[in-house]
C-alpha positions in Angstrom: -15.9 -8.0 -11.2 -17.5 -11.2 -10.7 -20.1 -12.1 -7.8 -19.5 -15.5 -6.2 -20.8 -17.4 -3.3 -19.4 -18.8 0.1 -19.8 -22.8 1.7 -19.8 -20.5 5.4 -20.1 -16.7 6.4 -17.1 -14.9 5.8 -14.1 -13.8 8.8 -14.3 -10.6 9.1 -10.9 -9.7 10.3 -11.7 -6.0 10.9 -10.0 -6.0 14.8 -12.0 -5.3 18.2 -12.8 -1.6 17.4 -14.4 -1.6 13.7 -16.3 -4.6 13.8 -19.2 -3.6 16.0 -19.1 -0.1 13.7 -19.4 -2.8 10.6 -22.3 -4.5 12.4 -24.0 -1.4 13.7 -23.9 0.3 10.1 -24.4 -3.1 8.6 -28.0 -2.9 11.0 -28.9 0.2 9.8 -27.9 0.1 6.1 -30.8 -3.1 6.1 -33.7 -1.1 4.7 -31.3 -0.4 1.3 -30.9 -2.4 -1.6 -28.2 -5.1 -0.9 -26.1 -3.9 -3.5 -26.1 -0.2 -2.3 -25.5 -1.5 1.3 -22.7 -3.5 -0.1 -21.2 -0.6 -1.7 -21.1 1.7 1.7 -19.6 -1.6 3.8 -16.8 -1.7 1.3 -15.9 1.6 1.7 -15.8 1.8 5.0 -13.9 -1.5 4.8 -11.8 0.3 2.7 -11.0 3.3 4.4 -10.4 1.2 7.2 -7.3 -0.9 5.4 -6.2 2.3 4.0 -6.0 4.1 7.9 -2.1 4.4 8.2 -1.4 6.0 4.4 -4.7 8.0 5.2 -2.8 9.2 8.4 0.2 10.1 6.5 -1.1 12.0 3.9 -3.6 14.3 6.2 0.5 15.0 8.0 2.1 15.9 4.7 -1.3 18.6 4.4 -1.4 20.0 7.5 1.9 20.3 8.7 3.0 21.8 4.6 0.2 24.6 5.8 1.2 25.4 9.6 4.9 24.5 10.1 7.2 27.8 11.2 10.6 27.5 9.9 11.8 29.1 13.2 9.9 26.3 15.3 12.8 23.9 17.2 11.9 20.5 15.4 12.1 20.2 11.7 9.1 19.4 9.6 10.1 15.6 8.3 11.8 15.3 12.2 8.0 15.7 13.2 6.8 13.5 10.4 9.2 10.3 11.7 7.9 10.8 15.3 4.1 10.9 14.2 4.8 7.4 12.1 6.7 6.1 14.9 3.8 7.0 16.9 0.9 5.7 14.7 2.7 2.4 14.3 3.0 1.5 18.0 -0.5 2.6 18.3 -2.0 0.6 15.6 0.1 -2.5 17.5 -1.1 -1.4 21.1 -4.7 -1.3 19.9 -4.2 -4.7 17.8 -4.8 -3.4 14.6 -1.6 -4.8 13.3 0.2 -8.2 14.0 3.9 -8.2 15.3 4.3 -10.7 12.1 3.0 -7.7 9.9 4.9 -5.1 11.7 8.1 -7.0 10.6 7.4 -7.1 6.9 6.3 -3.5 6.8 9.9 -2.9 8.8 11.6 -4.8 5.9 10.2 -2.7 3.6 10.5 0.2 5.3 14.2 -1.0 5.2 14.3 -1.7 1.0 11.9 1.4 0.1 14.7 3.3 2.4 17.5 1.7 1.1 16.3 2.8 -2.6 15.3 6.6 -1.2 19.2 6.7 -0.8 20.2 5.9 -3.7 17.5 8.0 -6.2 18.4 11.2 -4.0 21.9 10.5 -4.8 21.0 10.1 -8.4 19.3 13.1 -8.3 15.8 11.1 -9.4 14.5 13.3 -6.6 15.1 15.5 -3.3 13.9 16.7 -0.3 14.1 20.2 -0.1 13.9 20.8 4.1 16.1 20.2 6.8 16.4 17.1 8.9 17.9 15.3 12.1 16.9 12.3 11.6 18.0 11.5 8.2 20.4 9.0 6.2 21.9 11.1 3.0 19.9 13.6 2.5 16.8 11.2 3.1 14.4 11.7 6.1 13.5 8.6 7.9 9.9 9.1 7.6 9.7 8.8 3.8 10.2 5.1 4.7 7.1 5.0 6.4 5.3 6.1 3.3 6.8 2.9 1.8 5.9 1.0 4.6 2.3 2.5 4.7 1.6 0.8 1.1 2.8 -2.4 2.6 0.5 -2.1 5.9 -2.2 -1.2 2.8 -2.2 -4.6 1.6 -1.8 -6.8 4.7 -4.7 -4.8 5.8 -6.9 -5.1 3.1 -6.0 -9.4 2.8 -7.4 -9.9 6.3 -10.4 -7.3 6.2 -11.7 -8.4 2.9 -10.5 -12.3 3.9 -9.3 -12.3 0.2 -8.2 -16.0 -1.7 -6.7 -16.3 -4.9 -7.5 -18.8 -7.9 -4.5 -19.9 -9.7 -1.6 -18.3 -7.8 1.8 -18.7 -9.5 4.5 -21.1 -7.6 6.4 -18.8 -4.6 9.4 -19.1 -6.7 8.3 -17.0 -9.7 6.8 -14.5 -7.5 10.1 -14.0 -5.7 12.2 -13.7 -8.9 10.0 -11.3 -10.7 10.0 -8.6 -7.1 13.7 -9.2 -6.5 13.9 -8.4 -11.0 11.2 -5.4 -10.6 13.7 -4.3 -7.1 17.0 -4.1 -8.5 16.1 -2.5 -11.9 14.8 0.4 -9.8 18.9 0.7 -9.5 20.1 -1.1 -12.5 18.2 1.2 -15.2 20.8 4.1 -14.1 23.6 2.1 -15.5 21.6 -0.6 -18.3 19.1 -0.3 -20.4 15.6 0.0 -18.7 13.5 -3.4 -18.4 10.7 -1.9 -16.8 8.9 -2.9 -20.3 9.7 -6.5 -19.9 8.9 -6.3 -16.2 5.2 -5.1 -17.0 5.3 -8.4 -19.6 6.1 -10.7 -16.9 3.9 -9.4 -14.6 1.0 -10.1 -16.7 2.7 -13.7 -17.8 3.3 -14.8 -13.8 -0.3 -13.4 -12.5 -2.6 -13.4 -15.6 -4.7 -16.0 -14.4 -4.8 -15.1 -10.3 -8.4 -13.7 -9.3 -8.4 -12.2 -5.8 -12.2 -13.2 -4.0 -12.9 -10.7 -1.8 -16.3 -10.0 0.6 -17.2 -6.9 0.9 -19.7 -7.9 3.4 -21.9 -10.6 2.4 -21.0 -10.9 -1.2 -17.7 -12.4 -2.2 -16.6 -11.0 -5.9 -13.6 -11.3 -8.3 -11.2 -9.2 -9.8 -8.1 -9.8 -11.8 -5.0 -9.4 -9.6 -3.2 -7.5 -12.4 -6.5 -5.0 -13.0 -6.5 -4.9 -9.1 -2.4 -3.7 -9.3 -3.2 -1.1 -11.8 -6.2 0.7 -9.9 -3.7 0.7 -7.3 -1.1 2.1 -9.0 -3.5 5.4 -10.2 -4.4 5.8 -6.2 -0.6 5.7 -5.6 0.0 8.1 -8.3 -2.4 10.5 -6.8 -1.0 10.4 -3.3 2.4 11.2 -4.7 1.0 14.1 -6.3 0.0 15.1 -3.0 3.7 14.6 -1.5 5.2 17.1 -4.2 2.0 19.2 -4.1 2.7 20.0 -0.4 6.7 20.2 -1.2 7.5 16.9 0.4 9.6 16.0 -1.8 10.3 17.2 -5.3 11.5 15.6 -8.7 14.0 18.3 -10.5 11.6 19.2 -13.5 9.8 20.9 -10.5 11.1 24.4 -10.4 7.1 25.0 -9.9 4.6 22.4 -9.1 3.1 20.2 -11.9 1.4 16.7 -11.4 4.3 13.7 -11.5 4.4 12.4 -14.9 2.5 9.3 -16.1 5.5 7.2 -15.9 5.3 7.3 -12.7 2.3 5.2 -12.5 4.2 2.3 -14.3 6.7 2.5 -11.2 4.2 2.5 -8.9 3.0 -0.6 -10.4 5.8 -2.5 -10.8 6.6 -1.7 -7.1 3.3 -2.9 -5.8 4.2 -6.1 -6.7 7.2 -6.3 -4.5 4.7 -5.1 -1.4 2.6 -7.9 -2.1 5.4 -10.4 -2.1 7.0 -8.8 1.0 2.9 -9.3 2.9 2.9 -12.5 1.1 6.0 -13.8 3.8 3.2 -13.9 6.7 -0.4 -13.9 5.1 0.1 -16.9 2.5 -1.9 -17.0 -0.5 -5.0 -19.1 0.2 -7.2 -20.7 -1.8 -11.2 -19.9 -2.0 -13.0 -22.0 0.5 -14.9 -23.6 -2.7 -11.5 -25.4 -3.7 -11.1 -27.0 -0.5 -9.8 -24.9 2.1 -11.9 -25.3 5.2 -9.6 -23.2 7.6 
């Protein structure tokens, strides 16, 4: 990562209820060296953007460890009331746009629509019962789809992030709707997924994100930035099939999810980011003109 510098002090789009935490902590975090302080603002910056998929994990833990199968509502049934909960909250208390709320509901709607059709192909299953479910799929695993999209839009406000060299729209489009429909095509063709990495690397190997972490703005390739990404994903996913979520069929007993899972969860992160980038446009760094 590269340290950079700003023409003006950064928005810090962190919402009415973090920002005078940020300050406060900021405050006391001034006796440290600035790089250390920098380091603790970024996680918390951090943790903040990741709040939602935070949420949904800690449900996946502690209702695996006290949920009664004799109790009236079903495990996942609970699960889609708690998202629909956290989501209107996170609106109420302005901690999400409406305009974000509607990508994260069209991708809630695509990472759905694909939940449907890899249960039916026996990629993977979900081994409780459920109400509120479409073909065997539970509607709150769309919410853990939908948490990875609130991830991003998050993080591009709080860490004001701009990008040098962004590909045109046009190629960004074609390579998510390519990556989307080889999730289904590769049951039927041969798998591109090793093309799809290419490309990604060919359409974003030159796009830096610039990101402040408080009052240092530094660099970091966008595909490097994918990747990390992808090995946090990875984890959480672990933590689904850990807590019997869901399970893949080579799971008679628990093991962590293959590698190649990773590669998916890459590939898919780019379609999130080209889903948040339908409200929150790519912009610039202020340095290359944009004064807004």
């Amino acid at each position: 990562m590269e340290q950079g510098h700003r023409e003006r002090p950064p928005a810090h789009e962190t919402g009415p209820y973090l920002e005078p935490l940020r300050l406060a902590v900021r405050g006391a975090l001034a006796p440290l060296p600035w790089w250390l302080s920098e380091f603790i603002l970024f996680g918390l910056k951090q943790a903040w953007a990741c709040l939602f998929a935070a949420i949904m994990l800690a449900l996946l833990i502690v209702t695996k460890f006290v949920w009664q199968p004799g109790w009236p509502l079903h495990r996942y049934d609970f699960l889609f009331a708690a998202a629909l909960a956290v989501q209107a909250l996170f609106l109420r208390f302005k901690m999400e746009s409406r305009e974000e709320a509607k990508v994260i509901l069209v991708y809630h709607v695509t990472g759905t629509v694909m939940e449907i059709f890899k249960v039916h192909m026996g990629s993977w299953s979900y081994p409780e019962p459920a109400i509120f479910q479409i073909a065997g799929v539970p509607l709150f695993s769309g919410f853990m789809y939908a948490s990875v999209g609130s991830f991003m839009a998050r993080t591009i406000r709080i860490f004001d992030m701009r990008f040098t060299h962004y590909p045109p729209m046009w190629q960004t489009w074609l390579l998510a709707i390519a990556i989307y429909v080889n999730f289904f095509s590769h049951h039927y063709l041969p798998d591109l997924r090793y093309l799809l990495f290419a490309a990604t690397v060919i359409v974003f190997r030159r796009v830096s994100i610039h990101f402040t972490t408080d009052r240092t703005t530094l660099s970091m390739p966008l595909v490097a930035a994918a990747f990390l990404s992808s090995v946090f994903l990875w984890v959480a996913e672990n933590i689904g099939t850990l807590t019997g979520t869901w399970l893949y069929p080579t799971q008679k007993t628990w093991h962590a999810v293959s590698f190649g899972k990773l590669g998916s969860w890459y590939l898919l992160l780019y379609v999130s980011f080209v889903l948040v980038t339908l409200v929150l446009k790519p912009r610039p760094p202020i340095s290359q003109g944009d004064k807004s």
